[in-house]
N, C-alpha and C positions, 0 to 999 in steps of 0.2 A: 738463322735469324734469331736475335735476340727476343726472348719474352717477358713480359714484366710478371716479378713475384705473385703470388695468390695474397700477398702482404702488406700489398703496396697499398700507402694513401689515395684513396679514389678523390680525386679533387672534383671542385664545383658542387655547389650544393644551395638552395633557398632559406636566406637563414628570417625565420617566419616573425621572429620580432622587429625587424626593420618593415619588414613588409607590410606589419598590421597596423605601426607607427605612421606609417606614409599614409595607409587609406584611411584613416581616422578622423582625421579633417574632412575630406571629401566625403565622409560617407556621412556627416554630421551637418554636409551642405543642402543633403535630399530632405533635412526633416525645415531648414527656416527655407527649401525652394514650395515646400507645398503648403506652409503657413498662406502666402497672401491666395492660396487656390481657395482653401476652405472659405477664406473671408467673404473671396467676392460669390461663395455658392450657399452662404449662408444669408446673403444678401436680394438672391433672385432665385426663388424657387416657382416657377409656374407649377400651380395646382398641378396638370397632367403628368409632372414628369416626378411630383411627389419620393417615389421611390429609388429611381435613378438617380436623384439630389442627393439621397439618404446613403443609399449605396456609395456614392463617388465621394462625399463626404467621408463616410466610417472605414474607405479604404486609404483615404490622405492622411486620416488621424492617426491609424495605425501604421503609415509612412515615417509619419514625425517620431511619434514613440519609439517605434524598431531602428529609425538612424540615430537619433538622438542616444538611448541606449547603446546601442551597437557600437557607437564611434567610442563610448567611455570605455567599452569592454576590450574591444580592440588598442585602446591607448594606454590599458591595464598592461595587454601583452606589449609593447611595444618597449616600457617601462621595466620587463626582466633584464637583470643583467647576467643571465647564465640562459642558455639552452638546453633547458633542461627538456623530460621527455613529455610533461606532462602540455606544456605548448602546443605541439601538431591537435590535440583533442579539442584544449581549451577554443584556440582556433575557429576548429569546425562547427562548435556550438555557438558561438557568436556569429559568424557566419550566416546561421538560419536566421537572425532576427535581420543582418541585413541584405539577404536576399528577400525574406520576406517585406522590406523597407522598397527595394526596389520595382518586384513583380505589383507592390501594391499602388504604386505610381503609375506604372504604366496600365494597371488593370482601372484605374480611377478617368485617367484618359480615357481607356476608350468607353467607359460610363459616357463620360461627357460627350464623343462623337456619336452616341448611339441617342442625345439630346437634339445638337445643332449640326451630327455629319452624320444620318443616317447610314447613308450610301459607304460609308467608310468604317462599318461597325468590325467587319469580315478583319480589313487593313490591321487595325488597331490590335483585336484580339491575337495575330498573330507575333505582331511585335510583343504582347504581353509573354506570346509562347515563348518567342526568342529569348527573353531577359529572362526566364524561366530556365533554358538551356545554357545560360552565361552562368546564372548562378549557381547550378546540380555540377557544372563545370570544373568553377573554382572553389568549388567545396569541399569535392574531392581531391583536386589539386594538393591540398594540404596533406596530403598520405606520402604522395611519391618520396622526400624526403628526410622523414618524421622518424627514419631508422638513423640518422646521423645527428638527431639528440640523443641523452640520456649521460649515465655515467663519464666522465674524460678517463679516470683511471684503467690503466688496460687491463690491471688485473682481475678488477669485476667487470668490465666491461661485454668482455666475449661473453660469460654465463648468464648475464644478465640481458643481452642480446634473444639466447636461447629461448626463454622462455617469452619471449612478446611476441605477438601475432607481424610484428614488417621485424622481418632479420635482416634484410641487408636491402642493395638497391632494388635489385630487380624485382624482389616480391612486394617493394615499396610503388613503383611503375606501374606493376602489373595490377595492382590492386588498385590504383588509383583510374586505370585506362577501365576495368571494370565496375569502378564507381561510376564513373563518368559516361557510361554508355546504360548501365541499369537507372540512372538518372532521368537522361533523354529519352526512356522507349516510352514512359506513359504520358508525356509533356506531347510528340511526336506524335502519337497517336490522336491526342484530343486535339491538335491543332488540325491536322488531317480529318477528324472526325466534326472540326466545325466546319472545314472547306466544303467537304463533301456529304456530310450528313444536316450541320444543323446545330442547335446551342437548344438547351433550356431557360424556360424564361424567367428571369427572378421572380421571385415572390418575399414576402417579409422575412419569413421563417429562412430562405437560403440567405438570404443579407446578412440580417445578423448574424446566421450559422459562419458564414466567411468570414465577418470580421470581426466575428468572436477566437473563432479560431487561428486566424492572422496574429489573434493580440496573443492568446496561449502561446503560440510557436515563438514570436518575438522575447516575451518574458520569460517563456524557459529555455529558452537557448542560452538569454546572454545568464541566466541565474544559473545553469547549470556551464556554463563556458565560466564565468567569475570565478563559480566553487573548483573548477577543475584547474586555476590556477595555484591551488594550495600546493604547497611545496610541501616532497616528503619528509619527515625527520630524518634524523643521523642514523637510524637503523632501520630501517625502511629502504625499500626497493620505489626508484621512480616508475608511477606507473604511465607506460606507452599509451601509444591510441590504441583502442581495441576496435574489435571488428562489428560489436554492435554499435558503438558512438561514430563509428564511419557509416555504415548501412543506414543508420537511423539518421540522421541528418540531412546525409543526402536525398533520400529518399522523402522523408519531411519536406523540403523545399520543392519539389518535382510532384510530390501529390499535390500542396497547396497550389503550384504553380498548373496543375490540370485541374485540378476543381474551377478554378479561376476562368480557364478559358472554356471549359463546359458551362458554366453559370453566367458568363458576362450577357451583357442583355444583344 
């Protein structure tokens, strides 16, 4: 039986500036969908629910900013014309403002059920978990092929492979199937640990601590995803994604995304 060379061009691959081009619009559609929320909750605040208003508001706001943001940074990469290596990074960094764009809609919602849908506070929080596991998902996602930028020339290409933490496909896979799972166990946990245990109840100090922190995560992803579009000079090595801008990322969105559903009211 015939075998293909160790040589051969491995075809099919995600080529990550089309991909970031496509969701660019769409992710810049979550910051004018929760424009008219704030308006009308900046419109009706019953005394009692004071806090809850405060909260569900400061998590919309930080909705709009992180898509709003996010969709430029993404439209930054979509706008390369080379595949270069520095893209799978820049990627993942923008990425966190808009997972952070989306857990924070969905954690806004169920603010607002835990207003007029008591009985549905449980529901809410776990769809926030979900979109929490969408996002640790495809954040990681951006690894598995991230070893099929970099140099075109073969002859730096192999050496230069060498030295970056994804060499080829399968430690690009594996690394991303183990993003994607150390993502989901503390998301998983808190969801399970609101089913069965129970939530903490906000207070001033955790509000703003979330949507202070929400806004941190948003403004330094896409400002450190921006900078990592800088392309290298002519003598300069392109630098790969490393393994801290992978772990860090992911793992930023999946802690945000369990504080989130430990704290929801």
């Amino acid at each position: 039986m015939a075998t293909i060379p160790s040589t051969a061009e491995v075809e099919g691959h995600y080529d990550v500036r089309k991909g970031a081009a496509a969701y660019a619009p769409i992710v810049g559609a979550f910051g004018a969908l929760a424009v008219p929320t704030v308006t009308v909750l900046f419109t009706s605040t019953p005394p009692h629910t004071r806090l809850l208003v405060t909260m569900a508001t400061g998590l919309l706001v930080v909705a709009i900013i992180a898509s709003l943001t996010g969709s430029i940074g993404l439209a930054a990469i979509g706008a390369e014309r080379d595949e270069t290596a520095n893209l799978p990074p820049a990627v993942m960094c923008i990425a966190v403002a808009v997972v952070v764009s989306i857990v924070s809609v969905l954690a806004a919602f169920e603010v607002l059920a835990a207003i007029y849908l008591p009985t549905a506070r449980t529901l809410f929080s776990i769809i926030t978990g979900v979109g929490g596991l969408a996002g640790a998902y495809f954040t990681s996602f951006a690894v598995g092929d991230s070893y099929r930028t970099g140099p075109r020339d073969p002859s730096v290409r192999s050496a230069w492979l060498a030295r970056q933490w994804i060499k080829d496909q399968a430690s690009g896979y594996k690394q991303a199937q183990r993003l994607a799972i150390l993502g989901a166990i503390p998301i998983v946990l808190a969801m399970a640990a609101r089913v069965f245990i129970g939530h903490l109840d906000p207070t001033s100090a955790s509000v703003n601590t979330l949507v202070g922190v929400g806004l941190l995560l948003a403004m330094g992803g896409i400002f450190l995803g921006v900078q990592r579009t800088a392309h290298a000079f002519a003598d300069e090595d392109q630098r790969g994604v490393k393994a801290y801008e992978a772990y860090g990322t992911t793992l930023a969105v999946a802690l945000y995304s369990t504080a989130l559903i430990i704290f929801l009211p």
